[in-house]
C-alpha positions in Angstrom: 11.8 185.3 96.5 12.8 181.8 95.3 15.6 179.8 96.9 18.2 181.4 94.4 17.1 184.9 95.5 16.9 183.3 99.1 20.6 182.3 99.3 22.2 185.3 97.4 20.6 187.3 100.4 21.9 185.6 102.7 25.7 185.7 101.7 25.0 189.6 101.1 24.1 189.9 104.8 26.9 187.2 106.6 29.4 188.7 104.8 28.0 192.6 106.0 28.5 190.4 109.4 31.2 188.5 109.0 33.4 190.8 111.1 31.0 190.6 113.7 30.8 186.9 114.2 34.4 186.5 113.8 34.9 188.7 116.8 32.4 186.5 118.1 33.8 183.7 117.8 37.8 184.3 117.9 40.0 181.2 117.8 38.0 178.7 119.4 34.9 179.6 118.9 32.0 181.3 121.6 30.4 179.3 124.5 27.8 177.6 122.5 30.6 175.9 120.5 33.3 175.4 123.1 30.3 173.6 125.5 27.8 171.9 122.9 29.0 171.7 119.7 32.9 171.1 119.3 32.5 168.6 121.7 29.4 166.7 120.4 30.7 166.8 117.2 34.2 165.4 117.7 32.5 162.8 119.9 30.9 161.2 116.9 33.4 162.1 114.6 36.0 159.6 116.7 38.8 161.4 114.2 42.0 159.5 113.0 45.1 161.5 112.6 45.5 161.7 108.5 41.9 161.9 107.9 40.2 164.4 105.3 37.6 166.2 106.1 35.4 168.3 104.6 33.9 170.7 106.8 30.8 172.5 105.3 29.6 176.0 106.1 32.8 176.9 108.0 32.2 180.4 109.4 35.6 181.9 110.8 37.0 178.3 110.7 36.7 177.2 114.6 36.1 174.0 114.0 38.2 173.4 111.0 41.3 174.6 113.2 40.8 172.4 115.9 40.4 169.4 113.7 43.4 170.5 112.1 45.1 169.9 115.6 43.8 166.8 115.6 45.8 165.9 113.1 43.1 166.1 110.4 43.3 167.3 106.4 40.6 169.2 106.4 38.8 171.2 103.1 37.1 174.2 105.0 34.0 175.7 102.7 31.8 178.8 103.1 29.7 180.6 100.4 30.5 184.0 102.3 33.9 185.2 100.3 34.6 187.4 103.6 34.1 184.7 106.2 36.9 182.5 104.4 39.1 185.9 104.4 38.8 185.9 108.0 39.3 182.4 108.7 42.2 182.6 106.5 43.6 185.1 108.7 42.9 183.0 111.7 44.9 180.4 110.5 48.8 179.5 111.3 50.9 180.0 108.2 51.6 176.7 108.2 48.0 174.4 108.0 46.2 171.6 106.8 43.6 173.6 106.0 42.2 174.3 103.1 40.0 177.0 102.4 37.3 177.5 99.5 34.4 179.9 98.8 32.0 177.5 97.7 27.6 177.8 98.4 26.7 174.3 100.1 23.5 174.5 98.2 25.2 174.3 94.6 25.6 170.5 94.4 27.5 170.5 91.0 29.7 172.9 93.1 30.2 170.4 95.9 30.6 167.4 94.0 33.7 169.2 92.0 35.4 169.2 95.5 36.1 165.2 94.7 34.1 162.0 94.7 35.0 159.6 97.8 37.5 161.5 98.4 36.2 162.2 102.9 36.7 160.3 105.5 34.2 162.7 107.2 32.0 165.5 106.4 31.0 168.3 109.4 28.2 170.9 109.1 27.7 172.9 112.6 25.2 175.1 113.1 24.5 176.2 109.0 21.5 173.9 108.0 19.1 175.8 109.2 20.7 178.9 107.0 19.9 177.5 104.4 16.9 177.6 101.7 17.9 174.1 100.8 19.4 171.1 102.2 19.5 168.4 99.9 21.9 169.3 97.2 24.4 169.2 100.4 22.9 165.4 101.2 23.4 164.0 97.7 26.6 165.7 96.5 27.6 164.1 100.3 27.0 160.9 99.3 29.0 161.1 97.0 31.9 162.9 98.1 32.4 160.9 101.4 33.9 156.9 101.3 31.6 153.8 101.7 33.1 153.9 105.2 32.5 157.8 106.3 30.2 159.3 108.0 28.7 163.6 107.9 28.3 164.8 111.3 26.1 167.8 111.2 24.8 170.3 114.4 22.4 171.8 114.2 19.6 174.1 116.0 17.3 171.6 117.7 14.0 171.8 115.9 11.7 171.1 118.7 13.2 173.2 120.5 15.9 176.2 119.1 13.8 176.9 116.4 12.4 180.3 115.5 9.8 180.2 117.5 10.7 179.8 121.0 9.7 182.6 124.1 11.8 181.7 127.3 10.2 182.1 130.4 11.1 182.6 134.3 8.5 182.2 136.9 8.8 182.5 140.5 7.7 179.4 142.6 7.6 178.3 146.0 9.0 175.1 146.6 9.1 173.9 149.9 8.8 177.2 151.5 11.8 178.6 149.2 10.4 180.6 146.5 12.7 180.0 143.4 13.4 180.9 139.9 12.5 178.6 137.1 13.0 179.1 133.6 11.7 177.4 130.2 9.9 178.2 127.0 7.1 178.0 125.5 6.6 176.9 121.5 3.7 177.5 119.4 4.3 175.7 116.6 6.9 172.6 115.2 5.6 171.1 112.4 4.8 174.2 109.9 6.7 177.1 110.0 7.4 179.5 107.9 11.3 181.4 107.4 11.5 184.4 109.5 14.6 186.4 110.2 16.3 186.5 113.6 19.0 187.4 115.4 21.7 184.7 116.2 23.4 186.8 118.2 22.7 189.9 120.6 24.1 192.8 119.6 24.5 191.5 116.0 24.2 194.1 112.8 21.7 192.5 110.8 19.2 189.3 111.4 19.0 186.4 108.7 16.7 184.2 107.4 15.8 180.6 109.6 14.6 177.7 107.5 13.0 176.0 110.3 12.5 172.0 109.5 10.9 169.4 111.9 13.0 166.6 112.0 10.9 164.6 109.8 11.9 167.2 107.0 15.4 167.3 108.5 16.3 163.9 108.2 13.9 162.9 104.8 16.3 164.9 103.0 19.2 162.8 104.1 17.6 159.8 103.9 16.7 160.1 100.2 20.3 161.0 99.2 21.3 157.3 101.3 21.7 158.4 104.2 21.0 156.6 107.5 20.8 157.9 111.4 24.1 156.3 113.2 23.9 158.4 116.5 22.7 161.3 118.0 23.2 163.8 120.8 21.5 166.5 122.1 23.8 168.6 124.2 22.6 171.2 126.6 24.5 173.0 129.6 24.4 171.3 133.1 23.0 172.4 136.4 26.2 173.8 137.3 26.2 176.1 134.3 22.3 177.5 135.6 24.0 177.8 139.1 26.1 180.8 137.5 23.4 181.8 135.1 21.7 185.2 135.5 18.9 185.8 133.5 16.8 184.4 130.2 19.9 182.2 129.0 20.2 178.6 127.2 22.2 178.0 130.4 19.5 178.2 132.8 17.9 176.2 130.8 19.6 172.7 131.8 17.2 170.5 130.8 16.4 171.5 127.3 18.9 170.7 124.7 19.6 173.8 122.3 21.3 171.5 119.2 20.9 168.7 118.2 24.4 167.0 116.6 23.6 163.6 114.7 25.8 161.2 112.8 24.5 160.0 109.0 26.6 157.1 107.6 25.9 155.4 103.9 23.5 152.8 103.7 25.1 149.7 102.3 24.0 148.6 99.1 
């Protein structure tokens, strides 16, 4: 299939989901957002009150709502018709959100949402959805001010990518035999889409466009982009304490996203 065929595919199967990960996710979003990626993302977002934001690839509108709270004007923007029903219904009456159905890989479609017109731009956990990234990089550069900046999170490549197998071994440590967990990766820098679950329990799997960061960030750099921060949040020992079983959270020392901040280069 080409990237047309590609995308079209995958808004037939989130919205067959869409229910699903709304339930998933409620108001505030599951674990994974409410530990790693809310909180990485308004870290280097450093939001003003009044601020418009476009967030990109919104799902059920988690993070659009609480930057709304924050006193944001946010532009919330999926390509699957039923996820922006749902976030719609998730929303007060009364909101500064604004929700669209518009596909984040249609850059005339993006770039009729207003030129300069962002403080910020957010894109959490959807680049690696998607057959292509860099429409979404150069319609950004044009849609944020001189002065913004696009925080996107994303699956960490070296890491959360579609190839991992976690692991627990026993060891004996001291005369304590113990549990430890990891995974093991067979390949980074080639690999090719494959379809997986993002979810147990969820009713379909969809594609994973798996990009090493080189890839990742070429794209963004080519639009005039440069790399302002970046974080990789993972859950803490305390989390593994309370852990049971093959879970990111026994895995404290591997980060499962990667969030990273892309400002303009001045010109």
């Amino acid at each position: 299939m080409d990237e047309k065929q590609l995308n079209d595919e995958g808004r037939a199967i989130w919205d067959n989901k869409a229910r699903f990960w709304d339930a998933l996710h409620g108001d505030g979003g599951n674990i994974f957002h409410q530990r790693l990626i809310e909180p990485s993302v308004l870290q280097l977002l450093d939001l003003s009150a009044g601020e418009r934001v476009l967030d990109i690839g919104c799902g059920n509108g988690a993070l659009a709502r609480r930057m709304a709270q924050l006193g944001a004007q946010v532009e919330a923007i999926d390509f699957s018709p039923k996820m922006i029903e749902l976030a719609r219904q998730r929303s007060p009456a009364r909101t500064t959100i604004n929700y669209q159905v518009v596909d984040a890989t249609d850059e005339t479609a993006l770039q009729s949402l207003g030129a300069r017109s962002y403080a910020a731009i957010t894109c959490t956990m959807a680049l690696m959805d998607m057959p292509s990234i860099s429409p979404l990089f150069r319609a950004a550069s044009q849609l944020l001010k001189k002065t913004g900046c696009l925080v996107f999170a994303t699956a960490h490549p070296a890491f959360n990518s579609n190839n991992p197998v976690f692991l627990r071994e026993k060891e004996d440590r001291a005369g304590q035999v113990q549990d430890r967990y990891g995974i093991k990766l067979f390949a980074y820098l080639d690999m090719p889409p494959v379809k997986g679950a993002g979810a147990p329990g969820e009713p379909m799997p969809h594609t994973y466009y798996h990009r090493p960061l080189s890839a990742l960030l070429d794209d963004a750099f080519a639009a005039g982009f440069v790399l302002d921060a970046l974080l990789e949040p993972a859950f803490t020992q305390a989390d593994a304490a309370q852990a049971d079983g093959l879970t990111w959270a026994n895995l404290w020392q591997i980060p499962p996203v990667l969030t990273g901040r892309l400002v303009l280069l001045p010109k």
